[in-house]
C-alpha positions in Angstrom: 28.5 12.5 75.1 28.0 9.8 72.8 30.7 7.1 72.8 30.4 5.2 69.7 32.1 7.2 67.0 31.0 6.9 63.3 34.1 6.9 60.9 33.1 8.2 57.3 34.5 7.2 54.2 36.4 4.2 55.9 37.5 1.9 53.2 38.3 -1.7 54.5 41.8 -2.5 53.4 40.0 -5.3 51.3 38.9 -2.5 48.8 41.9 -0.2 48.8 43.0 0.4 45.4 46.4 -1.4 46.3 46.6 -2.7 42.7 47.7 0.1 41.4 50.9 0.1 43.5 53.3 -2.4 42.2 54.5 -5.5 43.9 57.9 -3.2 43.4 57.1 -0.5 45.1 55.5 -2.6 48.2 59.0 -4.6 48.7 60.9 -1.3 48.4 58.7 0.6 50.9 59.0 -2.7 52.7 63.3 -2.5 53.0 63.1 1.5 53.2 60.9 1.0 56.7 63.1 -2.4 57.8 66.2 -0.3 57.7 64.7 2.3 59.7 63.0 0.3 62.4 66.7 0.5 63.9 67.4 3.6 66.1 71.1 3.1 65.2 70.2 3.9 61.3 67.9 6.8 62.3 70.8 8.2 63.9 73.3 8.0 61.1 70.5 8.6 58.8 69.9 12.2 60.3 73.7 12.6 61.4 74.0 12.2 57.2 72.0 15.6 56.8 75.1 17.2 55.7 76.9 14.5 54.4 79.3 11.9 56.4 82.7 12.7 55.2 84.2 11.0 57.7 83.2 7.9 59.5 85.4 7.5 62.3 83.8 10.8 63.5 80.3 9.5 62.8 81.1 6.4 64.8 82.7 8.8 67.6 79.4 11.2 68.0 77.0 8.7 67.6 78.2 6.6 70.2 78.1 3.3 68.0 80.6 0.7 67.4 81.8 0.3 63.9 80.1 -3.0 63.3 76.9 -1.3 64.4 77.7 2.0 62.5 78.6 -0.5 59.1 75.5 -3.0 59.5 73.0 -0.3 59.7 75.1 1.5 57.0 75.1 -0.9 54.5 71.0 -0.8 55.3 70.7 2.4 54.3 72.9 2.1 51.2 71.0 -1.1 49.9 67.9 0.2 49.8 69.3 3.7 48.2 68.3 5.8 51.4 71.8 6.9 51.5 74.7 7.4 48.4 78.0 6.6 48.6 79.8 9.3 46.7 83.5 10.5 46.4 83.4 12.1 49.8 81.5 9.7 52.0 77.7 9.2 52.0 74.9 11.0 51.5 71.6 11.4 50.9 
């Protein structure tokens, strides 16, 4: 077997067409993947699926404090992930 493995059409980064991609874009993909490098917002991220109408009962079953449940939060909120809306947040 062979060991040395040919890649085709591999494009160095170099030549990627990332100039059509908007310095925008790049910072908001940029916070979108901060906020979610913590398992804490993952959680309430996917707890959110059906909306969190209450967040002392978030807190509860996810087992976080409320400064932990609030910081990662106000992550998801600032860069839109989730909504705040009438009855609590979404996505």
């Amino acid at each position: 077997m062979d060991e040395s493995v040919e890649v085709e059409n591999q494009i160095p980064v170099e030549q990627m067409a990332l100039s059509a991609v908007s310095p925008q874009t790049i910072t908001k993909m940029k916070d979108i993947l901060d906020a979610l490098a913590h398992e804490d917002a993952i959680k309430i991220f996917l707890y959110a699926k059906n909306g969190i109408t209450n967040s002392t009962e978030a807190i509860k079953a996810l087992g976080l404090t409320q400064k932990r449940f609030y910081t990662r939060l106000k992550l998801l909120l600032d860069t839109g992930i989730l909504e705040k809306w009438e009855h609590g947040y979404r996505y």
